[in-house]
N, CA, C and O atoms as a GROMACS GRO file, in nm:
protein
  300
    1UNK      N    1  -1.031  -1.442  -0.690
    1UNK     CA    2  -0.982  -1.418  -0.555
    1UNK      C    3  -1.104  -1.403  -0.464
    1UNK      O    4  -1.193  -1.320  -0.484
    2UNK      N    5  -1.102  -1.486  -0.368
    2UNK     CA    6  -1.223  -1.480  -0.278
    2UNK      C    7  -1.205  -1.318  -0.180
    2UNK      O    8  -1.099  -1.257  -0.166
    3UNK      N    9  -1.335  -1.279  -0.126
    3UNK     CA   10  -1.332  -1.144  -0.046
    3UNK      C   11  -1.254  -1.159   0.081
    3UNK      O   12  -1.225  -1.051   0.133
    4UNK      N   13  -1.218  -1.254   0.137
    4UNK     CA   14  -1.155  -1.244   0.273
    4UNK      C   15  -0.997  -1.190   0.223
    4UNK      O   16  -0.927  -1.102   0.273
    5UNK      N   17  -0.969  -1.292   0.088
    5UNK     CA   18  -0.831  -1.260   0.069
    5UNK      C   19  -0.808  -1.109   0.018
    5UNK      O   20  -0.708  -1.038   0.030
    6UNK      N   21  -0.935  -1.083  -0.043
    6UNK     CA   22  -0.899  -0.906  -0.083
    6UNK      C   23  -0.880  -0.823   0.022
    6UNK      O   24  -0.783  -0.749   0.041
    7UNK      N   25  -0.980  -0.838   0.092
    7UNK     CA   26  -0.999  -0.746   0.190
    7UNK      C   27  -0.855  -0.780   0.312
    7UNK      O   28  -0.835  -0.696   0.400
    8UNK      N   29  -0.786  -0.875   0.307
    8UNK     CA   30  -0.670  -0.879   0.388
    8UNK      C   31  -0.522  -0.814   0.336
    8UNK      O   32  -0.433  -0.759   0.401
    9UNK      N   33  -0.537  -0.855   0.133
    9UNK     CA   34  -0.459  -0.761   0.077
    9UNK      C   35  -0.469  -0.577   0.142
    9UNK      O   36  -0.388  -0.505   0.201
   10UNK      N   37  -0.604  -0.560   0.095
   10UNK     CA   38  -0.621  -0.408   0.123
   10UNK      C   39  -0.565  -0.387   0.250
   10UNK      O   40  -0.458  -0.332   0.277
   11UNK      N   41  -0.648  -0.435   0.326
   11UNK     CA   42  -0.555  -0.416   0.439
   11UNK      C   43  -0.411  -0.339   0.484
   11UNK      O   44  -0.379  -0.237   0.546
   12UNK      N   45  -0.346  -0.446   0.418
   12UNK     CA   46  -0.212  -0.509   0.466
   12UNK      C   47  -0.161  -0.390   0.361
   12UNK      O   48  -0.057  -0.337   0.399
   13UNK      N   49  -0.202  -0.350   0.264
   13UNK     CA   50  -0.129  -0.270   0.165
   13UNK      C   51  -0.160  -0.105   0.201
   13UNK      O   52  -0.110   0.001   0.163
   14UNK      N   53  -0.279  -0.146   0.303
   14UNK     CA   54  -0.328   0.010   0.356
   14UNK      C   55  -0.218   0.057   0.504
   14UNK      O   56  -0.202   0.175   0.537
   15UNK      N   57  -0.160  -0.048   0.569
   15UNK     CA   58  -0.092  -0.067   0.665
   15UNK      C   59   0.087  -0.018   0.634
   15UNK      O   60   0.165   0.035   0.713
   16UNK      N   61   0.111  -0.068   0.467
   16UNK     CA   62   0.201  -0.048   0.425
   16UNK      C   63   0.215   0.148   0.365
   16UNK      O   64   0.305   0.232   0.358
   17UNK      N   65   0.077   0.143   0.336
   17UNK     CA   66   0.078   0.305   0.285
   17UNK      C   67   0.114   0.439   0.398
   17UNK      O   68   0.170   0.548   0.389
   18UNK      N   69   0.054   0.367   0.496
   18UNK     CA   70   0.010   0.479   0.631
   18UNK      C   71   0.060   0.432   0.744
   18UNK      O   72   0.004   0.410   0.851
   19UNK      N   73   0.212   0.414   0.701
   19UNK     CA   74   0.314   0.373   0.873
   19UNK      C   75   0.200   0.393   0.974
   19UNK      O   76   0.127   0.316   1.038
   20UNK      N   77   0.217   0.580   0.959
   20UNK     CA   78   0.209   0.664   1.066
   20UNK      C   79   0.020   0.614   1.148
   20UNK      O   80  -0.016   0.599   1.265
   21UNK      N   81  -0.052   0.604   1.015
   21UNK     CA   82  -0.208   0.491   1.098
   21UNK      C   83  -0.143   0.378   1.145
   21UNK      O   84  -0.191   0.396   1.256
   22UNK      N   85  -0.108   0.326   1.152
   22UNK     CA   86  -0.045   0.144   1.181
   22UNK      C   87   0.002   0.188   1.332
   22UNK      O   88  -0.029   0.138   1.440
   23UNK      N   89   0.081   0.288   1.306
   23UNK     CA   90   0.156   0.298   1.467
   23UNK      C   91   0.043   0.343   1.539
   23UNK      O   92  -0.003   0.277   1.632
   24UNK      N   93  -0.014   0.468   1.497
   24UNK     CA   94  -0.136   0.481   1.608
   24UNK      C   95  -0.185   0.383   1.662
   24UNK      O   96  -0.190   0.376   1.784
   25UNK      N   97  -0.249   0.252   1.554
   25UNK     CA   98  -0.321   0.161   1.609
   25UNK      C   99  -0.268   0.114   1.711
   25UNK      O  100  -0.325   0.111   1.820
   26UNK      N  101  -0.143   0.067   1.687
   26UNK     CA  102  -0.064  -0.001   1.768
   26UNK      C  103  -0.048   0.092   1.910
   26UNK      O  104  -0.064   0.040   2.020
   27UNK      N  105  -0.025   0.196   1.900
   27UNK     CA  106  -0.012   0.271   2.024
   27UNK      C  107  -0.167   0.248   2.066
   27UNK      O  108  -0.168   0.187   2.173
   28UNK      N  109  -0.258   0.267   2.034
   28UNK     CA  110  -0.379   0.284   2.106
   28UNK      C  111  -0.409   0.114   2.172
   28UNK      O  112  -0.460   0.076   2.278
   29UNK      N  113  -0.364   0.056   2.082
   29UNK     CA  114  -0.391  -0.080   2.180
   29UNK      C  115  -0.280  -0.151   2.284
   29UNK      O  116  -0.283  -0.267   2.325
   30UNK      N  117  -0.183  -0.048   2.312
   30UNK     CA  118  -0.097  -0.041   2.411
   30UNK      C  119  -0.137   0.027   2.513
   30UNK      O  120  -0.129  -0.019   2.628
   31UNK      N  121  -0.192   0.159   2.482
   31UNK     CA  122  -0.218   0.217   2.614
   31UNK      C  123  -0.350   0.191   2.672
   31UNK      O  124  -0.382   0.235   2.783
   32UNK      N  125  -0.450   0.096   2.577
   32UNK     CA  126  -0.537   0.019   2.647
   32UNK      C  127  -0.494  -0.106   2.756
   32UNK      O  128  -0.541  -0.117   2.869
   33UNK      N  129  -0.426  -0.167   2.714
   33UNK     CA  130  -0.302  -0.272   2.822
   33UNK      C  131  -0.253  -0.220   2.908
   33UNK      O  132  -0.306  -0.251   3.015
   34UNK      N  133  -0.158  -0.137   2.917
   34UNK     CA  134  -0.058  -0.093   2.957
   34UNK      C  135  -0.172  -0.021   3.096
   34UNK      O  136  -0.145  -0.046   3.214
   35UNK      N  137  -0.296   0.068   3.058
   35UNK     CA  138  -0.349   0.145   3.170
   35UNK      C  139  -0.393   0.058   3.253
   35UNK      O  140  -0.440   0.110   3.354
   36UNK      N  141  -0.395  -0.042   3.250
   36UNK     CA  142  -0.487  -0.144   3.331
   36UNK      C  143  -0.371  -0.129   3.471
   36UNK      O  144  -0.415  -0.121   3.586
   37UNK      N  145  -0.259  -0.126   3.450
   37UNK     CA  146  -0.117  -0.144   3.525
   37UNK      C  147  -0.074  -0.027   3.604
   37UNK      O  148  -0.043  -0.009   3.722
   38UNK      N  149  -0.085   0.050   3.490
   38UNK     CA  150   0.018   0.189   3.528
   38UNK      C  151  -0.102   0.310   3.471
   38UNK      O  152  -0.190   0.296   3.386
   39UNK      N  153  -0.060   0.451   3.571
   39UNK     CA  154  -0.102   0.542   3.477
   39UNK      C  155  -0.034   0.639   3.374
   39UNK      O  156   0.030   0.744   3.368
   40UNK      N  157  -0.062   0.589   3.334
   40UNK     CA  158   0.009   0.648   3.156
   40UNK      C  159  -0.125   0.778   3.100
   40UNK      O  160  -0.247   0.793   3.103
   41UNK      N  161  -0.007   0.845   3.053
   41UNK     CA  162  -0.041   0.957   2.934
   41UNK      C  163  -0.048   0.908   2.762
   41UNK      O  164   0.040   0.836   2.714
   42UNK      N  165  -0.150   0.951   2.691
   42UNK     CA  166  -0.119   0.854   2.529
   42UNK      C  167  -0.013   0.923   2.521
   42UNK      O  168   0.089   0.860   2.548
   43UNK      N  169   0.001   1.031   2.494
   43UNK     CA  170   0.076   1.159   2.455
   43UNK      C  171   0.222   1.063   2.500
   43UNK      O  172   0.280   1.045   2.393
   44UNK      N  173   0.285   1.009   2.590
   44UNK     CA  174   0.391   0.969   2.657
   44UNK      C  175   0.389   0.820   2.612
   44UNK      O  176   0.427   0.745   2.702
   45UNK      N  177   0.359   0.762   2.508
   45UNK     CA  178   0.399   0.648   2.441
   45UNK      C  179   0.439   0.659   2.305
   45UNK      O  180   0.374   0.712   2.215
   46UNK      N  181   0.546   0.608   2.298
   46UNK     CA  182   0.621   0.651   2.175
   46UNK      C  183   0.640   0.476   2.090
   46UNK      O  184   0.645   0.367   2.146
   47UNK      N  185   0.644   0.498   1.980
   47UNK     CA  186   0.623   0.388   1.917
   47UNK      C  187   0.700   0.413   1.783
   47UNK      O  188   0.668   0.512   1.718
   48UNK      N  189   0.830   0.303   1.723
   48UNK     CA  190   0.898   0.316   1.623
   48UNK      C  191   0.870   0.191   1.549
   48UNK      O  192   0.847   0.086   1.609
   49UNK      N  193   0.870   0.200   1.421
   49UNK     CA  194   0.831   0.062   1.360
   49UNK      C  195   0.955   0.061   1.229
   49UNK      O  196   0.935   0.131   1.130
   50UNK      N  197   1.092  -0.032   1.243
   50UNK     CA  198   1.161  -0.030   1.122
   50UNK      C  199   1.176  -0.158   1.039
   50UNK      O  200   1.142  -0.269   1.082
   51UNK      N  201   1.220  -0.140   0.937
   51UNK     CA  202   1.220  -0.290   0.869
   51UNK      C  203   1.352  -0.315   0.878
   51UNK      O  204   1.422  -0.216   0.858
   52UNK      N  205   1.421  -0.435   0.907
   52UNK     CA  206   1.567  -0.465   0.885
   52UNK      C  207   1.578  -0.559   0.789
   52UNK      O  208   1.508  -0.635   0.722
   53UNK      N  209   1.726  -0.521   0.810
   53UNK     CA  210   1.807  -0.615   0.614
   53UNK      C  211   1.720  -0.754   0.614
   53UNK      O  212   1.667  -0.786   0.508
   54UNK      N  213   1.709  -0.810   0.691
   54UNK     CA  214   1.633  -0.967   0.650
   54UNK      C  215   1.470  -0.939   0.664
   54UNK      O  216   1.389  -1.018   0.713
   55UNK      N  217   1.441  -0.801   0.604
   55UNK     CA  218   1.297  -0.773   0.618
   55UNK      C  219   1.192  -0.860   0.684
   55UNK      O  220   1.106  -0.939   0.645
   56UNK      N  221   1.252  -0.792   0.850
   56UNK     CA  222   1.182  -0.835   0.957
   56UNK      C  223   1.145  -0.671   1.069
   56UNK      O  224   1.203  -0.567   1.098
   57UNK      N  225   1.018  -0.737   1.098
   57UNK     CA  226   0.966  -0.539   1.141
   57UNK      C  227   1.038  -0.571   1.326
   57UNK      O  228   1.022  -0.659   1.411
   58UNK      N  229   1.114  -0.450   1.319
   58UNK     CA  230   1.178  -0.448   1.429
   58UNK      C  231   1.087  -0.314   1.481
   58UNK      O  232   1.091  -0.202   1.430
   59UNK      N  233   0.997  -0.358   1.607
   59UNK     CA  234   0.901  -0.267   1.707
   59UNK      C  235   0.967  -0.227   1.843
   59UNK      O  236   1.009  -0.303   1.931
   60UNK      N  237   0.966  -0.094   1.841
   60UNK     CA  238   1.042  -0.039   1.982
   60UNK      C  239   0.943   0.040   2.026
   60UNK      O  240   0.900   0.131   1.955
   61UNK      N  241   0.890   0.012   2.160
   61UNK     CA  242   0.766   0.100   2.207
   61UNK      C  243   0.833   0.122   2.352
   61UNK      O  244   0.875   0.026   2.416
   62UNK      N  245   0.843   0.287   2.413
   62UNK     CA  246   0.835   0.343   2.555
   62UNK      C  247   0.754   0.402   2.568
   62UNK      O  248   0.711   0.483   2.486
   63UNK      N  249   0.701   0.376   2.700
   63UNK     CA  250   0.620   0.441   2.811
   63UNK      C  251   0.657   0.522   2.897
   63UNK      O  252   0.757   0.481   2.955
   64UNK      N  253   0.612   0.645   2.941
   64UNK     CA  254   0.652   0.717   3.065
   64UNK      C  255   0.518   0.658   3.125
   64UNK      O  256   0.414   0.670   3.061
   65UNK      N  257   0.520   0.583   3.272
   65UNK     CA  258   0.421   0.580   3.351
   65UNK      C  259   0.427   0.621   3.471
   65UNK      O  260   0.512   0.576   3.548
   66UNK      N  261   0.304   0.747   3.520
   66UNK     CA  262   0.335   0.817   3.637
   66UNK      C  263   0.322   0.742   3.805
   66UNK      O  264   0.366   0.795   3.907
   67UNK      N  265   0.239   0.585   3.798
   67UNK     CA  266   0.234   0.520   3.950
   67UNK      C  267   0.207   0.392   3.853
   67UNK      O  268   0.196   0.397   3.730
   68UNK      N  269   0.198   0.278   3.933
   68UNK     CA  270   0.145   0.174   3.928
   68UNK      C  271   0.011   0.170   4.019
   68UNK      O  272  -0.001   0.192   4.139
   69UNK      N  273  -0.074   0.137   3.932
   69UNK     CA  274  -0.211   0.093   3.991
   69UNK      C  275  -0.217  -0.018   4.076
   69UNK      O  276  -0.155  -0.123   4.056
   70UNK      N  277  -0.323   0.011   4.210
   70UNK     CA  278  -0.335  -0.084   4.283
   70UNK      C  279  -0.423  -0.224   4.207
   70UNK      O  280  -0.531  -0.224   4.149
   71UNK      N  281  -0.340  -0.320   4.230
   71UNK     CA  282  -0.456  -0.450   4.188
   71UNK      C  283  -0.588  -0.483   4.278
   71UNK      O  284  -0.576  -0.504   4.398
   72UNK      N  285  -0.731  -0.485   4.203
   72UNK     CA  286  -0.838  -0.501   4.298
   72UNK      C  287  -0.829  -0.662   4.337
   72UNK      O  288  -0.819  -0.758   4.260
   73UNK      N  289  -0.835  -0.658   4.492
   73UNK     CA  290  -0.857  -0.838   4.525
   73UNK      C  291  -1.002  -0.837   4.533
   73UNK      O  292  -1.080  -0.742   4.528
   74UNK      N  293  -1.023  -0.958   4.544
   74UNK     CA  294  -1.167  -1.015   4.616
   74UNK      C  295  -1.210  -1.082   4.739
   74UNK      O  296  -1.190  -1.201   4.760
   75UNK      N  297  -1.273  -0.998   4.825
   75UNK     CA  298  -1.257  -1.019   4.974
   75UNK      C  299  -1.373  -1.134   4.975
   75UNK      O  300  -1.403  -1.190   5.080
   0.00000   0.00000   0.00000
């Protein structure tokens, strides 16, 4: 087995061990997106990750965001 494929097993089997790391990630690279827009709290993003019967990952993520950010133009 070549190293790219191990290291994508590990991965993927480390992803499977530690929901609760997986969602963080996922939350943290939401509220990197998401702030560009709105101002958001991390604390106020909630993130569910389930598997359904045709084991497919069904992702439900809310935001509380307190304004929308102004977009910068270029004069």
């Amino acid at each position: 087995m070549d190293l790219k494929k191990r290291l994508d097993n590990v991965l993927n089997k480390d992803k499977e061990n530690n929901p609760k790391y997986l969602c963080n990630v996922i939350k943290s690279d939401f509220y990197y997106l998401i702030n560009n827009y709105f101002e958001v709290d991390f604390d106020n993003i909630n993130i569910d990750i389930k598997l359904s019967e045709n084991n497919e990952y069904i992702i439900e993520l809310n935001c509380v965001g307190e304004r929308v950010k102004l977009m910068k133009s270029i004069s």
